[in-house]
SETORBA-875210 format. One record per residue: residue in three letters; x negated, z negated, y of N, C-alpha, C in turn. Coordinates in pm, whole numbers, plus 50000, padded with zeros to 5 digits. Layout:
BEGIN
ALAXZYXZYXZY
...
***
This chain:
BEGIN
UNK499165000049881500005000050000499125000050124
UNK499595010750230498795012250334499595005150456
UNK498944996950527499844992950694499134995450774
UNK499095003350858498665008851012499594998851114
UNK498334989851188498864989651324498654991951423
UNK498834996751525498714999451643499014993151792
UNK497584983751814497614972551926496914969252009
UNK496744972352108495304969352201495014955552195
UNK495954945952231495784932452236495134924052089
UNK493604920652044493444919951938493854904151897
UNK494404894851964494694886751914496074885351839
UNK496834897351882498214901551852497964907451719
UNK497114917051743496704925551611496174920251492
UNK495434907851532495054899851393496134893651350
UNK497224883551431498654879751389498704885651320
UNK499474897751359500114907651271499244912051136
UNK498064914451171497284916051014497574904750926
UNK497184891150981497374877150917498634877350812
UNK499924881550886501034881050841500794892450699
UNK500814903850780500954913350670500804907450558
UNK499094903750544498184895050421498974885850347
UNK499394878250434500634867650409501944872950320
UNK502154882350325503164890050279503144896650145
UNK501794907250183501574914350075500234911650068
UNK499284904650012498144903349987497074918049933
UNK497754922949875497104934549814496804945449957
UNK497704949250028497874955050121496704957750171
UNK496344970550212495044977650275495664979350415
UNK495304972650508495554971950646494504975750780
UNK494684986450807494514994050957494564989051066
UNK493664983851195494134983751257493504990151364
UNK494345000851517494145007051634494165001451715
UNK493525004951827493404998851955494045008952044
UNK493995025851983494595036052099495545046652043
UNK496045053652143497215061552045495785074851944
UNK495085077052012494255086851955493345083551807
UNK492895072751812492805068451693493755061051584
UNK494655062751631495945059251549496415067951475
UNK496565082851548496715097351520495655103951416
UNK494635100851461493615107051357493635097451235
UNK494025086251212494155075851090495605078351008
UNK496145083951116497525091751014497365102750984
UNK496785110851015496165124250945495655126250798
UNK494655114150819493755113450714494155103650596
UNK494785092150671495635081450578496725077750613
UNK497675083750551498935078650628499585065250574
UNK500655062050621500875047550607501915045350541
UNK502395034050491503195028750418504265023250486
UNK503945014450628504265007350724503795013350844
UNK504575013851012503605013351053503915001851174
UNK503414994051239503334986051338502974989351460
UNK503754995451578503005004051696503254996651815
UNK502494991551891503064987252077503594997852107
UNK504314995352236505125003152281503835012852433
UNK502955001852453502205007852557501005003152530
UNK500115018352593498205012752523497995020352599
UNK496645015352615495515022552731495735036952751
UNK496145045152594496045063252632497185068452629
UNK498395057552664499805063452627500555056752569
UNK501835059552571502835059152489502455055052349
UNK503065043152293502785042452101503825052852048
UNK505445059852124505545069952110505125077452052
UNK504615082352124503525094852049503365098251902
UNK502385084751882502325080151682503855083051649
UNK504515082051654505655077151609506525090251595
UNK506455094451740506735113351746506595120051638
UNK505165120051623504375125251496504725123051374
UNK504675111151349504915105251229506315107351188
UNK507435107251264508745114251224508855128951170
UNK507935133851254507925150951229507345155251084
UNK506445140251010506215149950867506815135150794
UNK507285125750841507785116350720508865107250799
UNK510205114550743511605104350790511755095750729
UNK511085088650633511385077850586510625061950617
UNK509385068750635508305051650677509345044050745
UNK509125035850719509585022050821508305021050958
UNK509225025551086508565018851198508855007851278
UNK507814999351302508124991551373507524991051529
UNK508364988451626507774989951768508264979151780
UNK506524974951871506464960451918506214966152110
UNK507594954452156507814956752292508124944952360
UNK508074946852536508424935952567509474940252639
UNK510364953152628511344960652710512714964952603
UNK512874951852486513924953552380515474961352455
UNK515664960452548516774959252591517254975352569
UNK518804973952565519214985852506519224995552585
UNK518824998952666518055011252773517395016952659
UNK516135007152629514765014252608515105015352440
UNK516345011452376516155014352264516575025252240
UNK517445028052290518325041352323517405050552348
UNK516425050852411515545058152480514535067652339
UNK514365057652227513985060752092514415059751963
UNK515955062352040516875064051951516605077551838
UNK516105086251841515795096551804514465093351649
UNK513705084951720512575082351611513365072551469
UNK514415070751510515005060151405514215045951368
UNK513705040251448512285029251454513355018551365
UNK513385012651265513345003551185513614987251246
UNK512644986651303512684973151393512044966651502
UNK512934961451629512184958851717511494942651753
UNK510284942851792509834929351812509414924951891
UNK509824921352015509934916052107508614903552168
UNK508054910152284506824898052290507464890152403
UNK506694875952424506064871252311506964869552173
UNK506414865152063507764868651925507424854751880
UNK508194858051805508174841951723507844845751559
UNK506844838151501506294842851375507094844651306
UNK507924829151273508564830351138509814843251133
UNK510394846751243511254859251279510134870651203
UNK508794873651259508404885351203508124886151088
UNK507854876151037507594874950884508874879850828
UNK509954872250878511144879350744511744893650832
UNK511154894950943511154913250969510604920350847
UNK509034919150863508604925050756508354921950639
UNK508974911750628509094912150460510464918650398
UNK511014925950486512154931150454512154945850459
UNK510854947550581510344964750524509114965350428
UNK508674959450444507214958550333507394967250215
UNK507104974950131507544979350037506544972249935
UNK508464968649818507944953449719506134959549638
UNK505684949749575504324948349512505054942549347
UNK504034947449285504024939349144503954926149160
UNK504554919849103504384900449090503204897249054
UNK502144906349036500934900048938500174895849058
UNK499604884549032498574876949163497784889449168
UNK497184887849333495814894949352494894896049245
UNK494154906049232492944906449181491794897649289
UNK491384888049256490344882649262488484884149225
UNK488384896149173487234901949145486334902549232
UNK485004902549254484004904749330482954913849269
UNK482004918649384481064918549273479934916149297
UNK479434903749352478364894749403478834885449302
UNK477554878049250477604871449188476804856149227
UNK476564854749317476064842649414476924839749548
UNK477074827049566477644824749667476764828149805
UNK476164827149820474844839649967475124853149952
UNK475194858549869475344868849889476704874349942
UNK478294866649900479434861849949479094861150091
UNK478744851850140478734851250274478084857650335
UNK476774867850301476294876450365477314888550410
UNK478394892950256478614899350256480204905750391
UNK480534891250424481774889950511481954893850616
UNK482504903150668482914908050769483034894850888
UNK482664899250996482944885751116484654881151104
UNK485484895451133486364892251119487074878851054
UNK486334882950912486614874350804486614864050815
UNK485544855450879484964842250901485984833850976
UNK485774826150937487064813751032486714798350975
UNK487254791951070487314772051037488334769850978
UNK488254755750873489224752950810490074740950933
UNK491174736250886491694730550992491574714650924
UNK491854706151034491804689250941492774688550862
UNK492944676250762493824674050656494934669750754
UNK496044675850715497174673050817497554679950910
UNK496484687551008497014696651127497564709051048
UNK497574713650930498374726250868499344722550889
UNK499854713750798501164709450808501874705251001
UNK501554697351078501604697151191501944710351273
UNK501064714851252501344733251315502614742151299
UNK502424737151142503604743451084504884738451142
UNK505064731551169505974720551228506364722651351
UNK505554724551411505254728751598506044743451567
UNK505784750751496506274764651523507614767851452
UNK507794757551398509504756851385510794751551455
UNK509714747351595510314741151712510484745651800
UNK511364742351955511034754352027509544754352099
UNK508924763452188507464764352213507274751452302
UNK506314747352323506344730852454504944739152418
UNK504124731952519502574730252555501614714352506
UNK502884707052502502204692652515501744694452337
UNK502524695352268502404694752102501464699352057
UNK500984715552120500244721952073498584713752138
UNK498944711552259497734710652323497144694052272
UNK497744684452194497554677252125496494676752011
UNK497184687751926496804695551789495214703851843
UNK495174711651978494374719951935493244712852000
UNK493374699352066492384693752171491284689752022
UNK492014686851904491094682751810490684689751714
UNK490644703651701490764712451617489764723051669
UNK488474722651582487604734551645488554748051596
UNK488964750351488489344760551462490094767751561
UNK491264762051621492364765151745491734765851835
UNK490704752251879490234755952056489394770352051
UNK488954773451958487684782651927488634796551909
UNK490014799851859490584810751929491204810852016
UNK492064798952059492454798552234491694804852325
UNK489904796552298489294801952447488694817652409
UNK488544820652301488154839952281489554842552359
UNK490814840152303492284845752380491854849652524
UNK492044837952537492004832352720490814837752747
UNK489434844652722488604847452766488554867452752
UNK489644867152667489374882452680490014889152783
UNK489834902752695489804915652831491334914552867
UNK492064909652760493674914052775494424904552877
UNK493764888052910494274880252986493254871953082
UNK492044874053100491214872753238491054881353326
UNK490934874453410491184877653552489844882053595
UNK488574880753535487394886853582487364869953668
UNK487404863753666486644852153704486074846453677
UNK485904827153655485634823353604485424821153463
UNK484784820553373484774818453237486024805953229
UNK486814804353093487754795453036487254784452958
UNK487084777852990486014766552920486184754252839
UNK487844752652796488174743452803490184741052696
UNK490084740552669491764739852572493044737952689
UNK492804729852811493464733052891494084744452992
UNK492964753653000492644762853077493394772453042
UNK492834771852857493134781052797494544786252793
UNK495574774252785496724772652730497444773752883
UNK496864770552952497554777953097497374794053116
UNK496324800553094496004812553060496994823053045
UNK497214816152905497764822952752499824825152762
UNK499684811852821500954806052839501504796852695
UNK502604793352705502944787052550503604792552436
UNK504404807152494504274813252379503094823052268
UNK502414827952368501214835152299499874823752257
UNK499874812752328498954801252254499664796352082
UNK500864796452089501284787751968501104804351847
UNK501104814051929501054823551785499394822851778
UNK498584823351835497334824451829497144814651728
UNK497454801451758497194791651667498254795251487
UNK498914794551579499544795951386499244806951316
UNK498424818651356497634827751275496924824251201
UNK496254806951236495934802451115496254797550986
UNK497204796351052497984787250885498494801050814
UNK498224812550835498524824250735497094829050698
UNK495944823150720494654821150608494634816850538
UNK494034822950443494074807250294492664801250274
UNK491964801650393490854793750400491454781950483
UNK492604783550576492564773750661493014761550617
UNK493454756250527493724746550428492904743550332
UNK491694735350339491194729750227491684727150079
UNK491624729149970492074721149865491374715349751
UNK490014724549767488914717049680488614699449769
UNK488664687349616488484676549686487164674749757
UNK486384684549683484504680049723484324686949860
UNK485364696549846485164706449979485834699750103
UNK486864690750075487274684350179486664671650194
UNK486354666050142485494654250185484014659050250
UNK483614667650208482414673150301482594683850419
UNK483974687450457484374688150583485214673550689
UNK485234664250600485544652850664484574648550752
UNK483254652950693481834645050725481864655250837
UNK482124668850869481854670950917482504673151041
UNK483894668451048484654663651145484334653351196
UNK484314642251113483304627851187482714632451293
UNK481664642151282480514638451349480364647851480
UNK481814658251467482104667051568482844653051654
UNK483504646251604484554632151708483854623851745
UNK482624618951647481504609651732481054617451858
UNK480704629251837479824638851943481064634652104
UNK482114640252045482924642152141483364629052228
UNK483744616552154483454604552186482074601052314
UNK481004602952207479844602152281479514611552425
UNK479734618952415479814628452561480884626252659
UNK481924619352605483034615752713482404605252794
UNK482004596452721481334584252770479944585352886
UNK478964594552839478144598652926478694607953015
UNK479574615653014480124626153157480284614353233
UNK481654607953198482194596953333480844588753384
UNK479684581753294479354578953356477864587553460
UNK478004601853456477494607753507478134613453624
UNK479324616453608480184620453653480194637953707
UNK480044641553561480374657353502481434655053438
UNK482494668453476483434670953394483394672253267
UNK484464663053200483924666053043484824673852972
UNK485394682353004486474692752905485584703952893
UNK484614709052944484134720052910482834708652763
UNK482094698952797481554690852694481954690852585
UNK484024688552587484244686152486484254695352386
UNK484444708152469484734722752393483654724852319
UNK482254722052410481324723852311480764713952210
UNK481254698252190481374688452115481964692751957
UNK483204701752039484204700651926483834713951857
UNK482554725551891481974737051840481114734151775
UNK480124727151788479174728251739478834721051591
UNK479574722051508479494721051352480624734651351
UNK480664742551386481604752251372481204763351237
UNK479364763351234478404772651096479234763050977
UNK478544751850978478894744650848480634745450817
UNK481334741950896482944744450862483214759650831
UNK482704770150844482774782650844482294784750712
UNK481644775150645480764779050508481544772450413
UNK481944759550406483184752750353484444764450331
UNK484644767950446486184780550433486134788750310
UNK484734795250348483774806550248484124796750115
UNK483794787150123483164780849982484544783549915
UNK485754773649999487124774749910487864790549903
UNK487114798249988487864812349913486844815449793
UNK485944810049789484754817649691485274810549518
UNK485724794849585486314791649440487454799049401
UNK488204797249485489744805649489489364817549382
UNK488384823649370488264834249313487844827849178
UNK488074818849143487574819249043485614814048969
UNK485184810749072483894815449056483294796549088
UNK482394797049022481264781249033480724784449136
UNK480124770449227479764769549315479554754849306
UNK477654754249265477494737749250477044733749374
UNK476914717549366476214714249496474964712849528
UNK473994718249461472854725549545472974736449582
UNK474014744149540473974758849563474854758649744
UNK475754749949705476764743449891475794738349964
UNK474954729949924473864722250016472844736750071
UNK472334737049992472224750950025472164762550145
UNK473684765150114474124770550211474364768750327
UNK474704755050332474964746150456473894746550522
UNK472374745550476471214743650546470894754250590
UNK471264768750561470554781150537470974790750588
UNK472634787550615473534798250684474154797150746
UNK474834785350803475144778650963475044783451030
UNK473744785051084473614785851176473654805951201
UNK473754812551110473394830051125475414826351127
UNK476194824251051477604822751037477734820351190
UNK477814808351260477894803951394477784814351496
UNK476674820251468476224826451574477164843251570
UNK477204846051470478134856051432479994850751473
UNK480284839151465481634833751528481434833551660
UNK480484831551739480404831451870480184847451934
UNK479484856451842480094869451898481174873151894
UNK481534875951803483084879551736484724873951838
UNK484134864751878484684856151961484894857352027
UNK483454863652118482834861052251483054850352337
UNK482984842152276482714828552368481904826652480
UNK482274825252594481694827252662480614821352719
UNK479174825152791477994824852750477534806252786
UNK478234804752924477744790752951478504778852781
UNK479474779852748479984779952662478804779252523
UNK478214789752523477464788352415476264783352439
UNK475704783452586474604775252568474324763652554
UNK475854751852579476104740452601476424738352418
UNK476554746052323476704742452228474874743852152
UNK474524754852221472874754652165472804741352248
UNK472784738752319471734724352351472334709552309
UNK473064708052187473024696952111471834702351997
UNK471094710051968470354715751916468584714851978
UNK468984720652082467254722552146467684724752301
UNK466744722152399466964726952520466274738852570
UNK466264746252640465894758452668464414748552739
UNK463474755852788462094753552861462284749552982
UNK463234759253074463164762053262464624761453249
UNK465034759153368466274758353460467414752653337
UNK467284739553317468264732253233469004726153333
UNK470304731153299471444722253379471744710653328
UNK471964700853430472824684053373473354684653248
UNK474844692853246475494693053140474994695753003
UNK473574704552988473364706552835472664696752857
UNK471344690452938470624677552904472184667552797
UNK472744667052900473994655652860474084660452750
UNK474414671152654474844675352542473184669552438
UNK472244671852472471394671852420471134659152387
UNK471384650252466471144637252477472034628752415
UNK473404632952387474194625452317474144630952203
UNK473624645952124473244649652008472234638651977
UNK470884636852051470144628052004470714613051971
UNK470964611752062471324594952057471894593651883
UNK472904602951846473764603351704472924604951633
UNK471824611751619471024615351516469964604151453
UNK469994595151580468954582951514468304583151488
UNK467254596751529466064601351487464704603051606
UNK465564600451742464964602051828464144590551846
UNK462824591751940462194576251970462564573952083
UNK461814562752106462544557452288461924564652403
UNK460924566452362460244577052492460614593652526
UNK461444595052471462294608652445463844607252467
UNK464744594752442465854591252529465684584252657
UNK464654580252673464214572352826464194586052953
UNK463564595252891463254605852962464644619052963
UNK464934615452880466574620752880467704620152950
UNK467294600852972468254594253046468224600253166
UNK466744597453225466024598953365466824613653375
UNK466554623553306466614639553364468594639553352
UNK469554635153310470394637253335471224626153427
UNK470374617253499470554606953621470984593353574
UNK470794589253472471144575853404469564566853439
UNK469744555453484468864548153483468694540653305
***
């Protein structure tokens, strides 16, 4: 089964992939950014489904759709709009479009949209096959895309919950203040091309969610709970993302405490508090899809990984992301400090990394203190 979608907005476009997955797991899924490469992907592969905006950078989603009537009256189309109203349906009355979905949308609505055009699958589970036979080579092998944080024990369920409600800001912004996984696509959201303003960088879960607004923040977030990494269920795998939540909440703890009494803002701190174990949670995800398949994975082979690929994983989530740059340097400097022109805020990051680590001596937090204004 083929699904083509067609979406400039890529946080929309992964939703919608998320779901699909969610739906039909087997499903080989497409996705466009313009009507022109949408066109040439129906040429060559046509679709099963197709999912089109109504407006993109080179036109009309029209267009696709034009086309796609002229050699196949039967696909199911779906046009995603924010102009439902019966003007504009009328207007494509002609293409016979299947179903309309209205932004911002509400998940659980699109889910039983398309699970009602989807065309059915065999009952037999996924094939689970690989053909790497080491867990490194697994994670070498993963698309950025692919990569993601698992969420804490409990915020699945929570989320899930939130989005069966009507949208509020306060609920979500609760959930995602503690959740690298959420703050970490909020601020890519809020930082991309589709909703900045060319200003300032977004630095922060608050910002973000003013940005975004509260309907397009709560789908961003609940795109996760249609991963099946984002739920832990191995016990070894969740207790060694426990550890590693700890020590993202000590961090964050600890930097609240030194901002005020520095008196730097600490929401952009926290963002990078609450990032920086983001490699190791990213390898955990890996780990429970890698069992999911079926496959061993001892704990030297996890220890391992944890030591070895963190940090290349991380750095690949922070492109993919694009997190933005002050953003990432405040998460490198719980790590190391750059040589020249160190700002307050990463000393501060650096300094409350040390302090946790218990590894530092006194003549190296004394001088820490001094450079970020603490007597």
């Amino acid at each position: 089964m083929h699904v083509m979608i067609l979406e400039d907005d890529v946080w929309i476009s992964d939703l919608l992939r998320q779901i699909v997955h969610s739906l039909r797991p087997q499903a080989q899924i497409s996705c466009k950014t313009s009507v022109t490469a949408a066109l040439d992907e129906w040429q060559s592969n046509p679709a099963d489904l197709v999912i089109c905006d109504w407006n993109l950078p080179d036109g009309p989603g029209t267009r696709l759709l034009e086309r796609i009537r002229k050699q196949d009256t039967q696909v199911p189309l779906v046009m995603i709009t924010g102009r439902a109203d019966r003007d504009s349906v009328l207007e494509v009355r002609s293409l016979r479009v299947s179903a309309f979905i209205s932004k911002p949308f509400q998940v659980p609505k699109v889910l039983d949209c398309l699970d009602r055009l989807l065309p059915a699958t065999s009952s037999l589970s996924p094939s689970f096959a690989t053909a790497v036979e080491r867990f490194a080579d697994f994670l070498a092998e993963q698309t950025s895309e692919n990569l993601d944080m698992p969420l804490q024990a409990g915020s699945f369920a929570r989320l899930v919950a939130l989005g069966k409600q009507p949208a509020e800001l306060r609920g979500l912004y609760e959930i995602a203040c503690e959740e690298p996984a959420i703050t970490a696509r909020l601020l890519a959201a809020a930082n991309g091309a589709q909703y900045s303003n060319g200003g300032s960088a977004c630095m922060n879960v608050h910002e973000a969610l003013q940005v975004l607004g509260v309907a397009t923040s709560l789908n961003v977030a609940l795109g996760l709970t249609l991963r099946p990494e984002a739920e832990l269920q191995d016990p070894e795998l969740i207790l060694m993302a426990q550890e590693q939540f700890g020590q993202t909440q000590s961090l964050c703890k600890r930097v609240a405490d030194l901002a005020t009494a520095c008196r730097i803002d600490p929401a952009p701190l926290h963002s990078a508090a609450l990032l920086h174990r983001m490699g190791e949670l990213c390898v955990l995800a890996q780990a429970q899809l890698w069992r999911d398949k079926g496959h061993s994975l001892s704990l030297e082979d996890l220890s391992h990984a944890l030591a070895n690929s963190s940090s290349e994983l991380a750095g690949r989530l922070k492109a993919h992301w694009r997190l933005p740059i002050p953003l990432r340097d405040l998460i490198g400097a719980c790590y190391a400090l750059p040589a020249i022109n160190t700002r307050r805020e990463a000393i501060l990051m650096h300094l409350a990394a040390t302090e946790l680590s218990g590894q530092a001596d006194p003549t190296k937090l004394a001088r820490l203190h001094r450079l970020v204004g603490l007597n």
